[in-house]
C-alpha positions, -999 to +999 in steps of 0.1 A: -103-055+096-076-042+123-054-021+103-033-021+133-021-059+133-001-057+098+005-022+099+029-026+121+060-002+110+066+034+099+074+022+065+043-001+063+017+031+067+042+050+045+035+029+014-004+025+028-002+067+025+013+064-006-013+042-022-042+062-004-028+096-015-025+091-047-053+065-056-051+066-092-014+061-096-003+025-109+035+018-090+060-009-092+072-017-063+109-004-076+088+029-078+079+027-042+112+018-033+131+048-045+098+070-037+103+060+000+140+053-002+138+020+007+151-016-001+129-031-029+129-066-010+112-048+023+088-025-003+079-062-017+071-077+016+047-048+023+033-047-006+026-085-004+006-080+031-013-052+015-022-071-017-030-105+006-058-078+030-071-064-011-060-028+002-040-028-032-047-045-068-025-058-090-019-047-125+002-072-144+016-062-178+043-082-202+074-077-184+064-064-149+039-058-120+022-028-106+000-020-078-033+001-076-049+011-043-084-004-039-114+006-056-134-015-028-155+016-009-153-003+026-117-007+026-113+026+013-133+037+039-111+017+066-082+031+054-095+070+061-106+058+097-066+043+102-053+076+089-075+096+107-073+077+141-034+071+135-011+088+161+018+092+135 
């Protein structure tokens, strides 16, 4: 997978480092939004792409949704190659 082709803003690795940093933390994407200070609707988008590529999971409870970085070792693994090949 080219990490490259959807990654394609500051803020769209920033939520990817989020996820990847803290892999065990479960985030609504209001969470994100105030984490990075950004609009929810553009932290929704991203997440979207990520979810679509299964770099993120989805955790659904009774009144909202929350989002999970991968447990899929490959992507994982793609993820440290983008981070540690990344120029930002």
């Amino acid at each position: 997978m080219d990490l490259e082709k959807f990654l394609n803003t500051k803020l769209h690795r920033k939520v990817l480092a989020f996820f990847y940093e803290y892999p065990s933390c479960v985030e609504t994407p209001q969470g994100i939004a105030h984490w990075t200070g950004s609009a929810v609707e553009k932290i929704e988008k991203i997440i979207k792409v990520l979810f679509r590529h299964k770099i993120i999971i989805k955790h659904k409870g009774f009144s909202t949704e929350c989002f999970a970085f991968t447990h899929d070792q490959k992507l994982i693994k793609e993820v440290e190659t983008f981070f540690k090949n990344s120029s930002e």
